[in-house]
C-alpha positions in Angstrom: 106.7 114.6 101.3 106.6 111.7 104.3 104.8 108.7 104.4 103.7 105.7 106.5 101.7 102.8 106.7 99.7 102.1 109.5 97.4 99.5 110.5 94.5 100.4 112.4 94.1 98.8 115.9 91.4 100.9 117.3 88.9 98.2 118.2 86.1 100.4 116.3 88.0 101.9 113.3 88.0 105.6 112.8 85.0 106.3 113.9 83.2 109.7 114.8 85.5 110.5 118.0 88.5 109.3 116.8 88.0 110.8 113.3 86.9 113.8 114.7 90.5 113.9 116.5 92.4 113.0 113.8 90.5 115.9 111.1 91.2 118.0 114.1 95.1 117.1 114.4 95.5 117.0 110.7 94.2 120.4 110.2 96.6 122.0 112.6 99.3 120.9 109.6 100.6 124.0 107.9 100.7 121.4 104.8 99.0 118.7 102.9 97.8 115.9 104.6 96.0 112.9 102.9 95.3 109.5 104.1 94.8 106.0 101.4 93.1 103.4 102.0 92.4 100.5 99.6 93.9 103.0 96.3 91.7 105.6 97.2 92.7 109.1 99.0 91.3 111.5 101.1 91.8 114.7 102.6 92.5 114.1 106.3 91.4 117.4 107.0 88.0 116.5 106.0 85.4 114.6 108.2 83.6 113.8 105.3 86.0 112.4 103.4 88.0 110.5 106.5 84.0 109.0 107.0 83.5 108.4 103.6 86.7 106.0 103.9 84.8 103.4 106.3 88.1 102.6 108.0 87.9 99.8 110.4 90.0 97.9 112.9 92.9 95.8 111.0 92.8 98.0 108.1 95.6 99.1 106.1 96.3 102.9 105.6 98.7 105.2 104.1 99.4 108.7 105.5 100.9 111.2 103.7 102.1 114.4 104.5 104.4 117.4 103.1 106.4 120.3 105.2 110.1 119.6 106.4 111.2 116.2 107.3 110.7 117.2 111.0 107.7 118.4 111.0 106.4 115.6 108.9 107.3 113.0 111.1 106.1 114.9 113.4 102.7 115.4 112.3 103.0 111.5 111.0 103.9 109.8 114.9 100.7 112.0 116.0 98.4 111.0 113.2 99.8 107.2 113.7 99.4 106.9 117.5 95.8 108.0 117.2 94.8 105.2 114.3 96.8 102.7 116.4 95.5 104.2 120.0 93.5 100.5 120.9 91.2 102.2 123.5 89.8 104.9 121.9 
């Protein structure tokens, strides 16, 4: 299990597109991937739930993931860069 805080930068939060890109990198995880916000977790493999999270720009959330240590940190740097992707 990996983890990693990241603070959003995108200027509108995860909104539909980015959310949409995130579920969609998420879910090419062979493992577990789950993303906190304010003490409550989601399952980053579900648009619902990532939605459901209202993240927004300057907010504050953990990613955690299972799978080897490569491929976590893998799958973390991915997830990561597209929270912290500013023009998106």
């Amino acid at each position: 299990m990996a983890e990693r805080k990241v603070t959003v930068r995108n200027r509108h939060g995860l909104h539909a597109r980015p959310a949409a890109m995130f579920v969609q990198r998420a879910s090419s995880c062979p493992f577990g991937v789950t993303i906190e916000k304010g003490g409550k977790s989601a399952d980053a493999k579900s648009i619902l739930s990532i939605m459901a999270q209202a993240i927004r720009k300057g907010d504050e959330v953990v990613l955690k993931t299972g799978g080897d240590d490569l491929q976590a940190q893998e799958a973390l740097d991915a997830l990561s860069a597209i929270l912290t992707d500013e023009t998106a």
